[in-house]
DODOTI-342096 format. One record per residue (C-alpha): residue number from 0; chain; x, y, z. Coordinates in steps of 0.001 Angstrom, whole numbers, always signed. Layout:
% DODOTI-342096
<num NUM&chaine A&u X&v Y&w Z>
...
This chain:
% DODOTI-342096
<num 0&chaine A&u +0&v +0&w +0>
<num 1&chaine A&u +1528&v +3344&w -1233>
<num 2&chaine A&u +1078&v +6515&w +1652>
<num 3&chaine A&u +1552&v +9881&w +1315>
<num 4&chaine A&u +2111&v +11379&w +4964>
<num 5&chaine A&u +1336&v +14846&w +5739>
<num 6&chaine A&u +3143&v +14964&w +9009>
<num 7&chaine A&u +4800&v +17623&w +11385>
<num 8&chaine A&u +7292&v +17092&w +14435>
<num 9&chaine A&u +6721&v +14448&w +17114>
<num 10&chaine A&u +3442&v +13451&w +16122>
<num 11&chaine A&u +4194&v +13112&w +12297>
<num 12&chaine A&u +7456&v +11706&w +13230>
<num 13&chaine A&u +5852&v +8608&w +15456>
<num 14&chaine A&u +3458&v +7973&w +12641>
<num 15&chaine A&u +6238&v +7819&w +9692>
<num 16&chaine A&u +8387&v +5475&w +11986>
<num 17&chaine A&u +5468&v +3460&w +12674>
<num 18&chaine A&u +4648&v +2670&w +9065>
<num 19&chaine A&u +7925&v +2346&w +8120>
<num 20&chaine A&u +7967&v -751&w +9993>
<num 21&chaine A&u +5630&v -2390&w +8236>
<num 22&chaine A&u +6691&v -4571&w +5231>
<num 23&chaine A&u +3805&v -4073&w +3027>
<num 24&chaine A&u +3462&v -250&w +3476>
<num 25&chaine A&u +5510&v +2346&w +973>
<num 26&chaine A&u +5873&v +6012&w +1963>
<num 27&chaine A&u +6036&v +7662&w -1291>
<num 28&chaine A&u +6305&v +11284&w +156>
<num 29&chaine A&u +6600&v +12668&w +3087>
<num 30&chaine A&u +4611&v +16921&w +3276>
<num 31&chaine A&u +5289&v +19230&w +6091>
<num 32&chaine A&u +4941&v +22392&w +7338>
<num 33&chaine A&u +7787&v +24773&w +8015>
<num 34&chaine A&u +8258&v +25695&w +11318>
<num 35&chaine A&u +6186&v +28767&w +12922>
<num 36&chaine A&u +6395&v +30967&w +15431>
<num 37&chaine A&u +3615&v +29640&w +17799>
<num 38&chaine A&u +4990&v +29046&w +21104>
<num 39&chaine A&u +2891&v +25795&w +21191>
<num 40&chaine A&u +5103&v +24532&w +17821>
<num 41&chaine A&u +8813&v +25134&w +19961>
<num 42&chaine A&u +7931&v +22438&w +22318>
<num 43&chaine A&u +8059&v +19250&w +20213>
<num 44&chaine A&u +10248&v +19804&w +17600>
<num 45&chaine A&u +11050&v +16063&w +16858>
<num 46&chaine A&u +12504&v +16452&w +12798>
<num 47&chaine A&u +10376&v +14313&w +10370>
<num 48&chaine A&u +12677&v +15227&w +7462>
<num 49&chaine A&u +15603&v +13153&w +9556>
<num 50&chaine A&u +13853&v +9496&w +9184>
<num 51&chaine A&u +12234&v +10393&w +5702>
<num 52&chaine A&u +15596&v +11305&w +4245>
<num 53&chaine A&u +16946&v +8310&w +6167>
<num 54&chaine A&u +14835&v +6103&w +4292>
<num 55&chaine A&u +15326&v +7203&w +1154>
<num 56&chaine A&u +11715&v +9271&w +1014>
<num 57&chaine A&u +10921&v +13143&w -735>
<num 58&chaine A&u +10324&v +15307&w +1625>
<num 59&chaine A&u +8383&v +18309&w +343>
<num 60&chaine A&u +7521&v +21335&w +2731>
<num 61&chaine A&u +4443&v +22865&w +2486>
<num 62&chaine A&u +2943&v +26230&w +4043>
<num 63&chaine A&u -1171&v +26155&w +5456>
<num 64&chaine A&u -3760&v +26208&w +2684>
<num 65&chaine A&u -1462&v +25620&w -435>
<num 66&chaine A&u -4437&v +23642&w -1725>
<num 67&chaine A&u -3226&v +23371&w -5544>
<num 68&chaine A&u +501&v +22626&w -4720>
<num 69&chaine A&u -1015&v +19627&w -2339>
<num 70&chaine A&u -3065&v +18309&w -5471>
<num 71&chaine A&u -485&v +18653&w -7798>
<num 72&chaine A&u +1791&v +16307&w -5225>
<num 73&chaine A&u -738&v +13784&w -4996>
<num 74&chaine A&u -1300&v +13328&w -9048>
<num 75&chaine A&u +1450&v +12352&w -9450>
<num 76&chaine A&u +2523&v +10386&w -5913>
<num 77&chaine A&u +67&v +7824&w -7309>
<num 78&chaine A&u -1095&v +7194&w -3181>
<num 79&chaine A&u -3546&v +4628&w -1964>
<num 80&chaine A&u -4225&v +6459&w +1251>
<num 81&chaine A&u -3480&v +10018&w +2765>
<num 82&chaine A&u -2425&v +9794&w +6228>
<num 83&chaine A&u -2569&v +13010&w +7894>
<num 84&chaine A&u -486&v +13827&w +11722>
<num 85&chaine A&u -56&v +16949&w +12909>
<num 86&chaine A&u -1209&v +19004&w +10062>
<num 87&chaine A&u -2856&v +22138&w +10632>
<num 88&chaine A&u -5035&v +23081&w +8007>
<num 89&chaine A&u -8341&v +21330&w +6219>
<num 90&chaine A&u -7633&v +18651&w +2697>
<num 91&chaine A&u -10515&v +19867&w +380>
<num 92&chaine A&u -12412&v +17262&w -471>
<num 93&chaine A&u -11143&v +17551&w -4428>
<num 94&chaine A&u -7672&v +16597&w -3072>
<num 95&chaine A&u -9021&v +14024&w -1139>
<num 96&chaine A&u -10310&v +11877&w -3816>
<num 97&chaine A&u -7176&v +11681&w -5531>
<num 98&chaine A&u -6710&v +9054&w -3163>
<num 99&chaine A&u -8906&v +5580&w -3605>
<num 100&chaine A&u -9052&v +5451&w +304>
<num 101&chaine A&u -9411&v +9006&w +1376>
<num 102&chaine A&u -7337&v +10366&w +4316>
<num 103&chaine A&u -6852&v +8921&w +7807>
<num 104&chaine A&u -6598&v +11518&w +10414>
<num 105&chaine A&u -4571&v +11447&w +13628>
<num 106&chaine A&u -5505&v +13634&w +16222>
<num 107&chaine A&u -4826&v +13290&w +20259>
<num 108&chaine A&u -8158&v +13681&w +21894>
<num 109&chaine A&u -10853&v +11842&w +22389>
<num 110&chaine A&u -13018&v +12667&w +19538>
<num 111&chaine A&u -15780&v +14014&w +19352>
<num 112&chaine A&u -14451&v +16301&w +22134>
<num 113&chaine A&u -11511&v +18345&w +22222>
<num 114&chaine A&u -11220&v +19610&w +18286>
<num 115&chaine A&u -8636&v +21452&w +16765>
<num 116&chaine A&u -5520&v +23177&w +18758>
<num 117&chaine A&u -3823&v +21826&w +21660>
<num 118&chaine A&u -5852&v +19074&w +22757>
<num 119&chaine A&u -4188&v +18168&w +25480>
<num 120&chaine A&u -3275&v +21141&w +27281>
<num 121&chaine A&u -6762&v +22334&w +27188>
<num 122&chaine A&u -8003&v +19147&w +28526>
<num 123&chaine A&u -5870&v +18720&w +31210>
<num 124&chaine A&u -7060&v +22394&w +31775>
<num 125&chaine A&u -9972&v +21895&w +32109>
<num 126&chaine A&u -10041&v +18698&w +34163>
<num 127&chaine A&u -10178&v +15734&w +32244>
<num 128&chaine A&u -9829&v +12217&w +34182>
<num 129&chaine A&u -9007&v +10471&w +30362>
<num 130&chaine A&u -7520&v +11711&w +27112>
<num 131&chaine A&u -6919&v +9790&w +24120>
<num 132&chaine A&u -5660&v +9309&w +20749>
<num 133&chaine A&u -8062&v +9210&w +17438>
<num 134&chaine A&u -7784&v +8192&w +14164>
<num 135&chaine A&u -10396&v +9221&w +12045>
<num 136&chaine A&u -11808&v +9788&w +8199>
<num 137&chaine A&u -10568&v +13278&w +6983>
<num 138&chaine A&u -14008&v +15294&w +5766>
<num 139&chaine A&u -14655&v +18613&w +5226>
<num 140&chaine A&u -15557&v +19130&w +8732>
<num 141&chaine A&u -12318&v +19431&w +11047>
<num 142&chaine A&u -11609&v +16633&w +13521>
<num 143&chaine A&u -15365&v +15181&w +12860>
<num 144&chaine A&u -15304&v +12169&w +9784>
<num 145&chaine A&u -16422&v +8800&w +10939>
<num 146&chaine A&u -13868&v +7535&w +13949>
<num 147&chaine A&u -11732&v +4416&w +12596>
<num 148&chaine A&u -9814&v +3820&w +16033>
<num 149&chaine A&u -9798&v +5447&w +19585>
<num 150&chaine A&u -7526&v +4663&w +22411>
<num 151&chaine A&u -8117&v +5993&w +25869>
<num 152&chaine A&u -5495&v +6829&w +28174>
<num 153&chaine A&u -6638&v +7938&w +31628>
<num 154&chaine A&u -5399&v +11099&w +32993>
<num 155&chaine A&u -3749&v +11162&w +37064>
<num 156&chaine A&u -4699&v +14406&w +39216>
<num 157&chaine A&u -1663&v +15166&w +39260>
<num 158&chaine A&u +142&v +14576&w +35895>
<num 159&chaine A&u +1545&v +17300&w +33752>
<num 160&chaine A&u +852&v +17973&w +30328>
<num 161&chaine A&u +4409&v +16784&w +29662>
<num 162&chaine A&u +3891&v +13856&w +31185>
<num 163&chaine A&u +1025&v +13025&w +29712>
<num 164&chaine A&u +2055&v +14089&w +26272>
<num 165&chaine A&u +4915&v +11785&w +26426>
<num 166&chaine A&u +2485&v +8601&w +26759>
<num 167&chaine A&u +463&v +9771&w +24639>
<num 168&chaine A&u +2956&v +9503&w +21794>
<num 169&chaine A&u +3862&v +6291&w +22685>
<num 170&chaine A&u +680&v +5517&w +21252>
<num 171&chaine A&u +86&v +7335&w +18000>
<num 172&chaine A&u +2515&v +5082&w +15796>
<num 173&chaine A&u +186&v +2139&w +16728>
<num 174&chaine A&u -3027&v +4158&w +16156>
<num 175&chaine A&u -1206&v +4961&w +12991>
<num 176&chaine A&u -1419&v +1431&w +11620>
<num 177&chaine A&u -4412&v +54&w +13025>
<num 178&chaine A&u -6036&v +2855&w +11189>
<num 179&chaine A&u -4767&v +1579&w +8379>
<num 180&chaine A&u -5294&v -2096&w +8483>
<num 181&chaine A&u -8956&v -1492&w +9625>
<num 182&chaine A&u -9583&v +1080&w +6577>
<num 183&chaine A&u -8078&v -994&w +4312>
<num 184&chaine A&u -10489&v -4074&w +5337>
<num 185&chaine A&u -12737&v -5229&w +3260>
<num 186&chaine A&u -16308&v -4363&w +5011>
<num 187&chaine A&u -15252&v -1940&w +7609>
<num 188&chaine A&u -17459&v +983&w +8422>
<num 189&chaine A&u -16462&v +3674&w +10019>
<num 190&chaine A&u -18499&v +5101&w +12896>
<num 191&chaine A&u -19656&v +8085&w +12990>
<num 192&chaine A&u -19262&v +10857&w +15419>
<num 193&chaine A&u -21786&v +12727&w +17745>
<num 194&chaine A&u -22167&v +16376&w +16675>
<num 195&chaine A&u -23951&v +17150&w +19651>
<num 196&chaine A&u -21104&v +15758&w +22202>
<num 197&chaine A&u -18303&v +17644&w +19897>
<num 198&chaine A&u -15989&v +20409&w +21010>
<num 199&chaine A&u -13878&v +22712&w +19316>
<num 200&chaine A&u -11125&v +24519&w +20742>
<num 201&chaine A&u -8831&v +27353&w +19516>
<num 202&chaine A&u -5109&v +27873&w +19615>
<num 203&chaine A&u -4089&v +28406&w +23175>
<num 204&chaine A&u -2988&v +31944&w +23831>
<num 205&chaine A&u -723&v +34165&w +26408>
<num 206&chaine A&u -4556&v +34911&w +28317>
<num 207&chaine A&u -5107&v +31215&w +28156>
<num 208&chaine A&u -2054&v +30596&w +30841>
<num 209&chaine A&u -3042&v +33777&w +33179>
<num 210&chaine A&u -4064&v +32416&w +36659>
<num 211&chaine A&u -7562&v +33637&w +38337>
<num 212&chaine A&u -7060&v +33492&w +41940>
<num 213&chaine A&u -10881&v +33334&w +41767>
<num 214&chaine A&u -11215&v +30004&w +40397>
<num 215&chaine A&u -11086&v +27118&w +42636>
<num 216&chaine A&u -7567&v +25184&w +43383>
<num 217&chaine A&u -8459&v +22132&w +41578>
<num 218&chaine A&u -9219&v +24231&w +38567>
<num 219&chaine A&u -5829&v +26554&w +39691>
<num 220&chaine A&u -3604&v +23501&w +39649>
<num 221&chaine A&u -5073&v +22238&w +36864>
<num 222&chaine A&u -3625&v +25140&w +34695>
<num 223&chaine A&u -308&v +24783&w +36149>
<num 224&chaine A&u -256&v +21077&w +35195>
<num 225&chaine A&u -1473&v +21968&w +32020>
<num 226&chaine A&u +1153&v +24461&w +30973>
<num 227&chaine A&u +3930&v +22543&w +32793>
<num 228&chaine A&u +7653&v +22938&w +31225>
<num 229&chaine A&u +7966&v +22884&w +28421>
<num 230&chaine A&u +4896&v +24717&w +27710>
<num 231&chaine A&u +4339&v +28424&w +28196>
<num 232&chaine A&u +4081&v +27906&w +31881>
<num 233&chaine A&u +714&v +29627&w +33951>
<num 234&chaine A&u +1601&v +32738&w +35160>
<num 235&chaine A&u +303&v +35390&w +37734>
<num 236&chaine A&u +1747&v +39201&w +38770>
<num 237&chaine A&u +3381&v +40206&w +41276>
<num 238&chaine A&u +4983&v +43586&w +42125>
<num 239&chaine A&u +4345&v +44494&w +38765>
<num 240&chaine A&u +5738&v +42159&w +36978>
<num 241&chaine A&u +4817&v +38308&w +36023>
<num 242&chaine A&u +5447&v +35360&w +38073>
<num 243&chaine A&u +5271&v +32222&w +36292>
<num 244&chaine A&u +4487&v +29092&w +38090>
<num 245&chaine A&u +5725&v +25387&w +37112>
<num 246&chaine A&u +4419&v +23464&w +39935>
<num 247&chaine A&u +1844&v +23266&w +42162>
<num 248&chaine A&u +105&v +20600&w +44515>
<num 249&chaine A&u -3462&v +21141&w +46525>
<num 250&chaine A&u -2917&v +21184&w +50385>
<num 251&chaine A&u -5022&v +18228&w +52752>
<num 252&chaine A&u -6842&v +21117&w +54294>
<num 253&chaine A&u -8703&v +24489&w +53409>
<num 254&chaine A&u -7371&v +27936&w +53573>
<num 255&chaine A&u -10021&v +30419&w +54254>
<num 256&chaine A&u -9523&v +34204&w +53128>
<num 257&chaine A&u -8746&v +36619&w +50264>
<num 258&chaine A&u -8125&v +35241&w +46700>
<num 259&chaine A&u -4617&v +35956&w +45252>
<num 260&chaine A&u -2893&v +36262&w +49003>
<num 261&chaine A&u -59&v +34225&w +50202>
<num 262&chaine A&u -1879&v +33051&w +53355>
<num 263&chaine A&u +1554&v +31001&w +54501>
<num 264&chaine A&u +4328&v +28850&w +54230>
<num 265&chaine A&u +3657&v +25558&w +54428>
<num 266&chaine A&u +3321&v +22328&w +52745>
<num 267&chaine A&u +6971&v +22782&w +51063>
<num 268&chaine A&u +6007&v +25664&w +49509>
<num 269&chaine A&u +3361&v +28886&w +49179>
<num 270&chaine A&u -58&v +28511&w +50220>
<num 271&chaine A&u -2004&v +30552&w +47847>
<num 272&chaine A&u -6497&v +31545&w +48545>
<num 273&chaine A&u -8207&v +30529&w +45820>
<num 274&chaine A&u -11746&v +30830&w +45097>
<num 275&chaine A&u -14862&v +28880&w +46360>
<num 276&chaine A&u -14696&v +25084&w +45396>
<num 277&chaine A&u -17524&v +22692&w +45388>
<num 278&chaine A&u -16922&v +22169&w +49386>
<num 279&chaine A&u -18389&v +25767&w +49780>
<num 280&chaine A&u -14829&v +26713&w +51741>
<num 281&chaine A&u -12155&v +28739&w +50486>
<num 282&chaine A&u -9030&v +26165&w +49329>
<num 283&chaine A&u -5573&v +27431&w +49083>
<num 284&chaine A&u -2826&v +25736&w +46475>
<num 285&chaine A&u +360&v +24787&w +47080>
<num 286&chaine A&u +3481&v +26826&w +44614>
<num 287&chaine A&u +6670&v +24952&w +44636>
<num 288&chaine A&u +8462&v +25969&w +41911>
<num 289&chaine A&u +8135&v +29823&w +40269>
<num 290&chaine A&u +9914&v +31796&w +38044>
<num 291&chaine A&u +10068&v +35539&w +37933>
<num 292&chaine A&u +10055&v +37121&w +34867>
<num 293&chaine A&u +13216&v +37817&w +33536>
<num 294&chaine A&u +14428&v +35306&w +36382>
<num 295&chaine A&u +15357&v +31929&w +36262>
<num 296&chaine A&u +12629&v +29327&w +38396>
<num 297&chaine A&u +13373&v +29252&w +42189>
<num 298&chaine A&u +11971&v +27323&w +45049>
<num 299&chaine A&u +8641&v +29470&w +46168>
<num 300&chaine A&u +9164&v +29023&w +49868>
<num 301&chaine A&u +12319&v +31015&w +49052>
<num 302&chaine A&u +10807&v +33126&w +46768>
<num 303&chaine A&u +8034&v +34492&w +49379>
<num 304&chaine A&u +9962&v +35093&w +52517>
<num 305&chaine A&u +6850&v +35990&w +54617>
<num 306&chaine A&u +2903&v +35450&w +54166>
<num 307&chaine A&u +835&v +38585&w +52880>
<num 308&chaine A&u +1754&v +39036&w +49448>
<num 309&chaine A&u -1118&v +39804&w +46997>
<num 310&chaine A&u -972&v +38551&w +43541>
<num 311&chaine A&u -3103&v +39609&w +40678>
């Protein structure tokens, strides 16, 4: 079976790798994107081009939305299927059937939820116990053709994005192929995914990372998990200028007061009020590791050398 792979750093790198194990599978070209700007795109900069050239495979670079240059590539790469990781724009459906299969999609959520940019940050955001990895038809709708293979990988209350990330990868090489051999059987029917249970989120931005001491802890800790290094970490002010914070932990007990104030030291670390949680009390969260702007990261019990501080 003959695969064009429109792939783009770690995730496009584990799927390549994948199906270049697998004896009856040629990679006729490899398409990426060239790198960007987005802080989101410096994190996992695994090269695609290194295993591609390795292995003897084009490898063509390609800018968002340069429709006509993709169709003219696929004319002529004479592809069964069009295997799609990590790309960031829409295949019109005129480009798509070029291909007697169509186009596999591989996108790490749990689809129907958690569409478009940086799955995984935002879920862990917002809470998730379970994330996941998705392969799925490419249609004209983003991240919503018919699902051809899910994995779920549960989520601890405590894991980082990092951490999380890093499993998760471990997994989209063999959601890569099973894709394949599924869409390639004889009979196979893809199911189709709930519209009403979809989300869609946007590309994660600097007010995406800012810290509302209003919130509840769980949801406070949440964001520092998921902006952990390497991501743009969560950040708050103080003294006028940012504080970022890389790691956090919620306390046994409830801290009653003002949100945004250093109520202590304690707990290896800075007991910051938070808002109301579901308990109806006040709940403080733990900093253990910040980094003032400008500053490199230092222990927050040395950082805050008395209770009182406000931060904003």
């Amino acid at each position: 079976m003959r695969v064009v792979l429109l792939g783009y750093q770690a995730w496009g790198r584990r799927s390549l790798e994948a199906l270049l194990q697998r004896p009856d599978t040629s990679v006729a070209l490899v398409i990426t994107h060239p790198d960007g700007e987005d802080p989101y795109e410096q994190v996992w900069t695994d090269s695609i081009r290194e295993p591609a050239r390795t292995a003897g495979i084009e490898v063509v670079e390609l800018p968002d939305r340069e429709d006509g240059a993709l169709k003219r590539l696929l004319e002529t790469a004479e592809a069964d299927v069009l295997i799609a990781s990590n790309w960031r724009s829409r295949v019109p459906p005129d480009v798509l059937s070029l291909v007697p299969l169509g186009g596999i999609n591989i996108h790490d959520a749990l689809l129907p939820r958690y569409g478009g940019f940086a799955p995984l940050n935002w879920a862990i955001a917002r809470g998730e116990a379970d994330v996941g990895v998705s392969a799925h038809v490419m249609s004209q709708a983003l991240d919503l053709g018919d699902l051809i293979v899910q994995e779920v990988l549960p989520v601890g209350p405590d894991e980082t994005a990092r951490e999380v990330a890093e499993r998760v990868f471990e997994r989209v090489g063999p959601v890569t192929v099973a894709a394949l051999d599924r869409l390639a059987t004889p009979g196979f029917v893809p199911a189709p995914q709930s519209r009403e249970r979809s989300t869609m989120f946007h590309r994660r931005t600097v007010a995406d990372s800012r810290i509302d001491w209003s919130r509840p802890a769980r949801e406070v800790h949440d964001l520092v998990r998921a902006q952990a290094d390497p991501y743009p970490n969560a950040f708050t002010t103080h003294e006028g200028r940012r504080l970022f914070v890389q790691r956090s932990s919620l306390p046994s007990r409830a801290y009653c007061g003002t949100p945004g104030r250093v109520a202590c030291l304690s707990c290896g670390g800075a007991v910051v009020i938070c808002g109301r949680g579901p308990g109806g009390d006040n709940q403080g969260v733990v900093l253990h590791r910040v980094a003032p702007e400008g500053d490199g990261p230092i222990d927050a019990a040395d950082y805050f050398t008395e209770a009182g501080a406000d931060l904003r």
